[in-house]
N, C-alpha and C positions, 0 to 999 in steps of 0.2 A: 761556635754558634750551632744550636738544633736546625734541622730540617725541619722545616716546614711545608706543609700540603700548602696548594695555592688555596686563596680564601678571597671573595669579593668584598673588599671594605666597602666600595659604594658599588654594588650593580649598575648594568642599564636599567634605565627607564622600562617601566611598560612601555608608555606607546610615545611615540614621536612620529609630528606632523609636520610637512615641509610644504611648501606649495611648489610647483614646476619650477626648474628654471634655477631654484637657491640651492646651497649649498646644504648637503645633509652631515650634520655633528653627530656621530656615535660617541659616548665616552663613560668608560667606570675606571673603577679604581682597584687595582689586587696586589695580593700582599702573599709573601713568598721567598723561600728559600731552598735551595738555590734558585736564581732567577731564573722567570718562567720565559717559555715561547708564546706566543699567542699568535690564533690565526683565526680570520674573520669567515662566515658562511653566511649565505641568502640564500634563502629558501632550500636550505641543506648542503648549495653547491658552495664549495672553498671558494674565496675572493680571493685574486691575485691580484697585485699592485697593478697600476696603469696609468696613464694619463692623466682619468678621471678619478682612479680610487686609490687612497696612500692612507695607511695604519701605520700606527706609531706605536711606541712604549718609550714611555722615560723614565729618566732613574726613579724616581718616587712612584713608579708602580702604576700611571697613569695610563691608558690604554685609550686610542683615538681612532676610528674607521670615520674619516673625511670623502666623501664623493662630491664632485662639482657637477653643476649643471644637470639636478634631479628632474629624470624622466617618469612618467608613470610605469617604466619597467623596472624600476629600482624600488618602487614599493612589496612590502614582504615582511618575512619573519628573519632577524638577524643575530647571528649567534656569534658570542666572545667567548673562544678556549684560549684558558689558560692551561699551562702545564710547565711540570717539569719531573726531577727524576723520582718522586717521591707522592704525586699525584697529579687531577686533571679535576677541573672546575667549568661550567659553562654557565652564563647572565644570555639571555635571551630577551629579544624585544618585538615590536611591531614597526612597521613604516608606514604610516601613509603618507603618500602624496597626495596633493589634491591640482587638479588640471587647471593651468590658466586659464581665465575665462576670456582674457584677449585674442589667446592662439584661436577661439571658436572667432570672432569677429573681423580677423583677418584674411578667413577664406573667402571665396567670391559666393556671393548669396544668388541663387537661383532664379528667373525669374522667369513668366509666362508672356508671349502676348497674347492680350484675346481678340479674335476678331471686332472687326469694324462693327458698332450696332448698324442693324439699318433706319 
């Protein structure tokens, strides 16, 4: 079998929208030989598994960055390198979150007394 440079069958999306709280779906598709590594970036910085964030690759080339429970500090610019011995590809996207509008409703609302009229 030829070497193949890695190549995005299906890129990421431009832009993806989550609202607080859900779960954010990253996922394209790349094609490659020998199989590649891939490693997820937010706003330039490398992601490392956790908890909250688990990226995948499966045989078919399928490439997944899963976060739970999206903050508005997880909105940004998110980048999928692929690579291996023979080259390096990157699919770039957007994130926004958009803020609960419950969590605003939940805090305690401020309030005044005014003096007695006379």
């Amino acid at each position: 079998r030829a070497y193949i440079s890695p190549q995005f069958f299906k890129p990421l999306d431009m832009v993806y929208t989550y609202n607080e709280l859900e779960e954010i779906r990253l996922q394209a598709h790349v094609e490659a030989y020998p199989s590649v590594g891939v490693t997820w970036h937010h706003d330039g910085i490398r992601l490392r598994p956790s908890r909250r964030v688990q990226a995948t690759l499966d045989a078919d080339g399928v490439v997944t960055l899963i976060i739970t429970e999206a903050t508005i500090k997880d909105a940004g610019t998110y980048t999928c390198v692929a690579s291996n011995a023979v080259g390096r590809i990157e699919s770039t996207c957007r994130v926004n979150v958009v803020e609960d509008p419950d969590k605003k409703s939940s805090q305690p609302i401020p309030f005044i007394i005014a003096p007695d009229a006379p």
